[in-house]
C-alpha positions in Angstrom: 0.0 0.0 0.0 1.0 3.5 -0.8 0.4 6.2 2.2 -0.3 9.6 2.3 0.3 10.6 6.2 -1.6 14.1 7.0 -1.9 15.5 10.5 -5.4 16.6 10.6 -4.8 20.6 11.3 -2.9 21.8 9.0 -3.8 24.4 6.6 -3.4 24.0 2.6 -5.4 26.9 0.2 -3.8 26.0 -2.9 -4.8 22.4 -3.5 -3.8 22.1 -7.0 0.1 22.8 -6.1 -0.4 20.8 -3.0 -1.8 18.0 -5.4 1.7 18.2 -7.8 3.5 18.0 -4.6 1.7 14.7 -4.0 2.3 13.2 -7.6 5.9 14.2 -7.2 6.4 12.3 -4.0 4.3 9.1 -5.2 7.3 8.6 -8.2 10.0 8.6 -5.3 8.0 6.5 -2.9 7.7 4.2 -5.8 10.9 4.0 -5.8 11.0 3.3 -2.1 12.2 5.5 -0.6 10.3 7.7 2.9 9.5 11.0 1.5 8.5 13.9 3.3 7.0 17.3 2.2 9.2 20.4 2.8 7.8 24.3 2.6 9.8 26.9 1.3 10.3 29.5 4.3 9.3 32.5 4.1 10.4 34.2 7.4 12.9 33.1 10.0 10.4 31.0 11.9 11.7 29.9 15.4 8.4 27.7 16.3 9.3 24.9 13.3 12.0 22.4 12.5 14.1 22.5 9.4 14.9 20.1 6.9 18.4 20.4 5.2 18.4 19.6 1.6 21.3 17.6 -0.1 21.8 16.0 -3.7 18.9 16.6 -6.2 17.0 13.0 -6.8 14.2 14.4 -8.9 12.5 17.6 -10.0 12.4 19.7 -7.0 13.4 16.7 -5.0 16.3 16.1 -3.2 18.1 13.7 -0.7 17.6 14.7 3.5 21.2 15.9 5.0 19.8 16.2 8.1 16.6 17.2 10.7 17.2 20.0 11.9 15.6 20.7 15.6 13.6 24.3 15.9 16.4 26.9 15.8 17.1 30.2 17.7 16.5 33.5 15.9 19.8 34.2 14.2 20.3 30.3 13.0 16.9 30.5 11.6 17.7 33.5 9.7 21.0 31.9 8.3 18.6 28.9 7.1 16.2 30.9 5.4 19.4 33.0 3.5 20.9 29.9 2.4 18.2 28.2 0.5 19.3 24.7 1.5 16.4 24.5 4.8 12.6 23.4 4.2 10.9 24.2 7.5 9.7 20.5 8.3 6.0 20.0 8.1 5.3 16.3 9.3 3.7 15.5 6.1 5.0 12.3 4.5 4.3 9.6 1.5 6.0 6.4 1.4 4.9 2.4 1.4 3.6 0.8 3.9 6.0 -1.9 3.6 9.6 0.1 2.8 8.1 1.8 6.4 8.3 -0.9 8.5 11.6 -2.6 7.0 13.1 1.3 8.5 11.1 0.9 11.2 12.4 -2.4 12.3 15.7 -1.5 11.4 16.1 1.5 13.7 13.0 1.4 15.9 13.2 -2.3 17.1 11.4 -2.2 19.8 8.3 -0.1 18.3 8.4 -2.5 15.9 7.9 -5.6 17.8 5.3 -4.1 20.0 3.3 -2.8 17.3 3.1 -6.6 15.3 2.4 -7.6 19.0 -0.5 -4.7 19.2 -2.0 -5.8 15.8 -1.6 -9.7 16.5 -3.8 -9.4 19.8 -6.1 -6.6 17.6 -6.3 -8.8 14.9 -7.7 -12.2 17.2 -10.4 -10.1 18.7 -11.8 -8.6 15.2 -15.3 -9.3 14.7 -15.7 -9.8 11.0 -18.6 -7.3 10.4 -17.8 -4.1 12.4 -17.3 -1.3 11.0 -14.6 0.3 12.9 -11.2 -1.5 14.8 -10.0 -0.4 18.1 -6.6 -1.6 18.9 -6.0 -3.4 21.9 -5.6 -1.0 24.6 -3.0 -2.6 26.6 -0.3 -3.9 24.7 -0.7 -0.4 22.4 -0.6 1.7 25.8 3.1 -0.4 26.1 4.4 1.2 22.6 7.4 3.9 23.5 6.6 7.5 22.8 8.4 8.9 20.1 7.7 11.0 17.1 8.2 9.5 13.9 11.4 11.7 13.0 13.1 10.4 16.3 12.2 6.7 15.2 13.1 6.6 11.5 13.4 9.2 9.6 16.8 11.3 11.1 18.2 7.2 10.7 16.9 5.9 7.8 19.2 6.4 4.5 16.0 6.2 1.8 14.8 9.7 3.1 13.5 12.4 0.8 12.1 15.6 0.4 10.0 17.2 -2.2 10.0 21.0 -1.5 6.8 22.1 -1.3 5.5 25.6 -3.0 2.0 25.8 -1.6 0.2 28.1 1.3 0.9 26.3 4.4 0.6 26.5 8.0 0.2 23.6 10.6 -2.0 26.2 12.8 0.4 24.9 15.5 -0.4 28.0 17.9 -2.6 29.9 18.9 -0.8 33.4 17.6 -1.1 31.1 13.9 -4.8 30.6 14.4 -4.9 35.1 14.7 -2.9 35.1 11.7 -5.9 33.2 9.3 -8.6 36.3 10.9 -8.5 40.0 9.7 -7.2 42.0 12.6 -9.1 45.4 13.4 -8.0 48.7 13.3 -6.2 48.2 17.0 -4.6 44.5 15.9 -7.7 42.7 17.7 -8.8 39.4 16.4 -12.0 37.8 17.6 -14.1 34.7 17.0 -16.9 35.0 18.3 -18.7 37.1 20.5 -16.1 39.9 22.7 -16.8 43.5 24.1 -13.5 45.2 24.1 -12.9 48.2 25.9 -9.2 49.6 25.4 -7.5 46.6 24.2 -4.9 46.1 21.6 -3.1 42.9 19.5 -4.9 40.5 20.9 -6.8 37.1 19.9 -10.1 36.3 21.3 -11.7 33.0 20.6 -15.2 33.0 22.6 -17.1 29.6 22.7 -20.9 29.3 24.2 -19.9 32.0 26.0 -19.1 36.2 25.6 -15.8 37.6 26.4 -15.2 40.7 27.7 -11.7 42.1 27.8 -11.2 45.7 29.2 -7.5 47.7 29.3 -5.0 44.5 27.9 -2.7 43.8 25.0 -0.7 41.4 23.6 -2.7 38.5 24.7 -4.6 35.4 23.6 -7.8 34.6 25.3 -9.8 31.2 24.4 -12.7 30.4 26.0 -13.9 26.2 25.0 -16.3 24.0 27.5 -13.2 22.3 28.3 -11.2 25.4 30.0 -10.2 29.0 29.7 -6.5 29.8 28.5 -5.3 33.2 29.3 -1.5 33.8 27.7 0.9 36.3 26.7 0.6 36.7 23.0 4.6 35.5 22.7 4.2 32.7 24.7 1.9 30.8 22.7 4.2 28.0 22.0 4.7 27.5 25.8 0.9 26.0 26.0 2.3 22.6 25.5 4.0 23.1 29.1 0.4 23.1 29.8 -1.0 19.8 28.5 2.6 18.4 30.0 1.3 19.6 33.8 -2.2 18.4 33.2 -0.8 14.7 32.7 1.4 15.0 35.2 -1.3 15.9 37.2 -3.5 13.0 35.1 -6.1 15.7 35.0 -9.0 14.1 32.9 -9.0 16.9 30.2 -5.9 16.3 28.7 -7.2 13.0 27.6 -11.0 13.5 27.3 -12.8 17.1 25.9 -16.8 17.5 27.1 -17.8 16.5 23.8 -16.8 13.0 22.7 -17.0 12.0 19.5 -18.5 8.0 19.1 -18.8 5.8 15.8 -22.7 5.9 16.8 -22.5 10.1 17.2 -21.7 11.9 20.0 -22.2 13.0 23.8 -21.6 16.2 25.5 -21.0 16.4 29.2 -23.1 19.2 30.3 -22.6 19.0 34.3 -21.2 16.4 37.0 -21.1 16.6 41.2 -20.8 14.2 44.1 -23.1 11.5 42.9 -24.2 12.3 39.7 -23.7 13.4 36.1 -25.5 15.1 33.0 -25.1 14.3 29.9 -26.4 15.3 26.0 -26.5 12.4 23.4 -26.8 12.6 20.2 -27.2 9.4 18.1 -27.3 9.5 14.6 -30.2 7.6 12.3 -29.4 3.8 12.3 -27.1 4.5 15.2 -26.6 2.1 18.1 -25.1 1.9 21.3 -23.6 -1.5 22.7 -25.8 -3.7 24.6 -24.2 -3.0 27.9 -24.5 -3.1 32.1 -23.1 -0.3 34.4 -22.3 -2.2 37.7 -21.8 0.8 39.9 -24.2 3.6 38.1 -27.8 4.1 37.4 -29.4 6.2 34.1 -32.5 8.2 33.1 -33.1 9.1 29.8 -35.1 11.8 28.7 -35.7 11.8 24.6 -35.5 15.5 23.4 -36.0 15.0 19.9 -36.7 12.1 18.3 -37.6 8.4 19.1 -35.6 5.9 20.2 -35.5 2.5 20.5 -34.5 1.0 24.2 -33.3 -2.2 25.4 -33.7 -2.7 28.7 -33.1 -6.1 30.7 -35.6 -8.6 28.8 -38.0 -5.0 27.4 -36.9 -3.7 24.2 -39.9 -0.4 23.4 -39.7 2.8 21.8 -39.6 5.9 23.7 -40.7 9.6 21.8 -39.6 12.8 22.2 -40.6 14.5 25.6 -40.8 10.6 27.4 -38.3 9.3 29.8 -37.1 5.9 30.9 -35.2 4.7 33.9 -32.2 1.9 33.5 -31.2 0.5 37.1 -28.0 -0.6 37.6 -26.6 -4.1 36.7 -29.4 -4.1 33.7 -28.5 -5.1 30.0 -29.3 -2.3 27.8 -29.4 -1.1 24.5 -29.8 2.7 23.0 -31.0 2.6 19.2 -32.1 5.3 17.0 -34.7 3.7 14.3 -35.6 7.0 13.0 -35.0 9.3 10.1 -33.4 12.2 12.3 -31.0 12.9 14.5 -31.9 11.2 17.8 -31.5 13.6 20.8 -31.4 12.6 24.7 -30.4 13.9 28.0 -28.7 11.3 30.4 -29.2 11.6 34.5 -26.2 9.2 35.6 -26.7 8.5 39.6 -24.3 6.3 41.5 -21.3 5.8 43.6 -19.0 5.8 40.8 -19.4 7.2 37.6 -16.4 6.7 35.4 -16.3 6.0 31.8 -14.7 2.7 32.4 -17.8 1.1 34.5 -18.9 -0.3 31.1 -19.2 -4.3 30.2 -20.2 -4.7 26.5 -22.0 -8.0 25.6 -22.7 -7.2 21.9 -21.7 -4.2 19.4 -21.9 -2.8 15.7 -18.5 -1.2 15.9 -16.6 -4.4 17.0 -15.8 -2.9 20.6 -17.7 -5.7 22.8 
């Protein structure tokens, strides 16, 4: 197989040079070897790493020198003068096959434990679901390391086809500022914000209005997940952050209030001692697992709507502005037969009400 690897925020306007970009690296990956995608600089950027070109292999292709980690200042400038540097954009195309033969090469023990991941994934697939989880544990026992660190600084097959499209991996805050039109006093603001005195800085407002009065230079995001507050140059530093948060193993660095499911989605609106509040939405042929909470009771109210409900031996249908009541230790079962978007609110009593007090007995998605 021949793969395209993408991270999922970056930023590309001009698709058709993006697209010969693409054909360019297919002809080298054919030739196995690991390519990745390089953008021409266009300032001295301190918040990327570089990629140093060497020998020409192909039109506007060329052999990797070497990775280059994110530079001060002055070294940046020197890179973007010289004309050798890409700035290093994680993109990459290469086979499937030539990747692991690097990968086992100079990443043994990745290697090893990912065959061992897919091996124990691979017993517990049922034939006709839809979507594959790996097996959590022996994928929770794979080393951390970026993909550069494993193979590519190593591998001799690397290549990079310089890239001469609009880019930017949005990789901080201060970047998402730079893709809104500024006012007159260097504000930039999604959403809804009063300002009163305030100068170059970024507002992102969520459910909620900002108000900012007699500040500058900052950035200011307001999600249902939490509130960042930071010093418009310090953006980059928000990853000390989500570092603390683990350390801390603060749920939010791992889970956001809305969580996305192969059946749709849930929101958590509001928890406490004892209880919890959520929104689900389920979309039209959508089903839960038949499951049992051992420590946590539900009641469902059905918004908009009608769904279809497993409970113990019951199965019935319950319409928009009905409730039921699951007790726990019951199988049960939530289905959406309709047409439309099925819409619910979830009362969750109990002693314990983790997301992990879940025993699946049967599922679409192959997760039982």
């Amino acid at each position: 197989a021949l793969l395209l690897v993408l991270p999922a925020d970056h930023l590309i306007n001009d698709q058709t040079a993006f697209a010969g970009a693409v054909a360019k690296a297919r002809i080298l990956a054919l030739q196995e070897k690991l390519v990745t995608f390089g953008i021409m600089p266009s300032v001295p950027e301190t918040g990327f790493g570089y990629v140093e070109c060497g020998p020409a292999c192909g039109a506007e292709a060329f052999q990797v020198a070497s990775f280059v980690e994110k530079p001060a200042f002055e070294v940046a400038q020197q890179y973007v003068a010289s004309s050798k540097y890409l700035w290093n954009s994680g993109m990459f195309c290469f086979k499937a096959g030539v990747f692991l033969r690097e990968l086992e090469t100079y990443a043994p023990v990745i290697y090893q434990g990912a065959m061992h991941c897919w091996q124990k994934t691979k017993a517990e697939i049922d034939p006709a679901a839809r979507m594959i989880e790996f097996d959590q544990e022996s994928f929770n026992q794979l080393p951390e390391l970026s993909i550069d660190y494993a193979v590519m600084e190593k591998s001799k097959k690397v290549a990079v086809v310089a890239g001469r499209f609009d880019w930017s991996d949005i990789g901080s805050w201060d970047a998402v500022g730079d893709l809104i039109r500024p006012d007159e006093a260097g504000n930039s603001v999604i959403g809804e914000a009063v300002l009163v005195d305030v100068r170059n800085t970024l507002i992102h407002a969520g459910a909620r209005m900002v108000a900012a009065v007699g500040v500058e230079n900052l950035v200011i995001v307001d999600t249902p997940d939490a509130l960042l507050v930071a010093d418009r140059s310090r953006t980059q530093d928000v990853r000390k952050v989500v570092q603390q948060l683990k350390l801390l193993q603060h749920e939010s660095y791992k889970t956001h209030r809305q969580v996305m499911r192969p059946w749709g989605s849930y929101t958590l609106l509001e928890e406490g001692s004892g209880f919890k509040i959520k929104r689900i939405e389920v979309k039209p042929g959508g089903a839960l697992s038949l499951q049992m909470h051992c420590h946590r009771s539900e009641h469902w109210i059905v918004v908009s709507g009608t769904a279809k409900v497993t409970n113990g031996e019951k199965s019935y249908l319950v319409n928009t502005n009905e409730s039921t009541f699951i007790p726990a230790g019951h199988r049960h079962r939530l289905e959406n037969p309709g047409q439309l978007d099925l819409i619910m609110i979830e009362v969750q009593s109990g002693a314990y009400l983790g997301e992990d007090d879940i025993v699946r007995f049967e599922d679409n998605y192959g997760r039982s």
